[in-house]
C-alpha positions in Angstrom: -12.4 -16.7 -3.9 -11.7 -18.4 -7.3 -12.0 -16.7 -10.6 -10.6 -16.9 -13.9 -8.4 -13.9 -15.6 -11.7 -12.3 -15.9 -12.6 -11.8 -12.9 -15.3 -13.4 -12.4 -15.5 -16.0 -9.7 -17.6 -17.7 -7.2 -17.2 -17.6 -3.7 -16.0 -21.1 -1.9 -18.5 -22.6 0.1 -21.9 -20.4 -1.1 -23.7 -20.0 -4.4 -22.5 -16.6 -4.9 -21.0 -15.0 -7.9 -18.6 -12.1 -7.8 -17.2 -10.0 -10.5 -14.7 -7.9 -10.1 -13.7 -4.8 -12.1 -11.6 -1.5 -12.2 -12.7 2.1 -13.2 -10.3 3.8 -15.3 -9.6 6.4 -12.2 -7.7 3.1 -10.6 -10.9 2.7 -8.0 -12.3 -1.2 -7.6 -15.5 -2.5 -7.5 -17.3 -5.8 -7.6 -21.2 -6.8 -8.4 -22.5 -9.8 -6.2 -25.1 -12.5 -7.4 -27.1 -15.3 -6.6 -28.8 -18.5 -8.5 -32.0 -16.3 -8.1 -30.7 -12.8 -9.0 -28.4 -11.2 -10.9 -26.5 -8.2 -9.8 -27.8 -7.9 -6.0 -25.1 -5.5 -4.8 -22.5 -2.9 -6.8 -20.1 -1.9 -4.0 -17.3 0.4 -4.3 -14.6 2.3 -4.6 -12.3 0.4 -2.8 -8.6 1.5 -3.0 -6.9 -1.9 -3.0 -8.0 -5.4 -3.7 -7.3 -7.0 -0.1 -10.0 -4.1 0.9 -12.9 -4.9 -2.2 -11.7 -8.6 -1.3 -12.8 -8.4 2.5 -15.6 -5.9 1.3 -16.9 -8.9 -1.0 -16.5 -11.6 1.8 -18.5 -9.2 4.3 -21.4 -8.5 2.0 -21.6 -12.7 1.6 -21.9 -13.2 5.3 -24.1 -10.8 5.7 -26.6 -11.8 3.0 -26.4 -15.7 4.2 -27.3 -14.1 8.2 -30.1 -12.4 6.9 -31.4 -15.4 4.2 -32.3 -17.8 7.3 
């Protein structure tokens, strides 16, 4: 994934937006989007960002399975 300081990026190879964010209790989270839609999935906590990270990369395969 690329993204800017932000944290907001797209993910390499698919049309899919991510943005990811912290709650003040330290927990992550990311929204996921698409050309069509804004804000398809809100995911979390996740403990660490390698976790959200792999979370985020999951949910994309998944979507682009199911989309054929």
């Amino acid at each position: 994934m690329k993204g800017s300081a932000f944290n907001f990026g797209r993910i390499e190879g698919t049309d899919y937006r991510c943005e990811r964010f912290s709650r003040p209790n330290g927990s992550l989270w990311f929204l996921l989007s698409s050309p069509q839609k804004t804000y398809l999935s809100c995911k979390g906590p996740f403990f660490s960002p390698q976790e959200r990270d792999l979370a985020i990369i999951g949910e994309v395969k998944k979507r682009e399975r199911t989309s054929i």
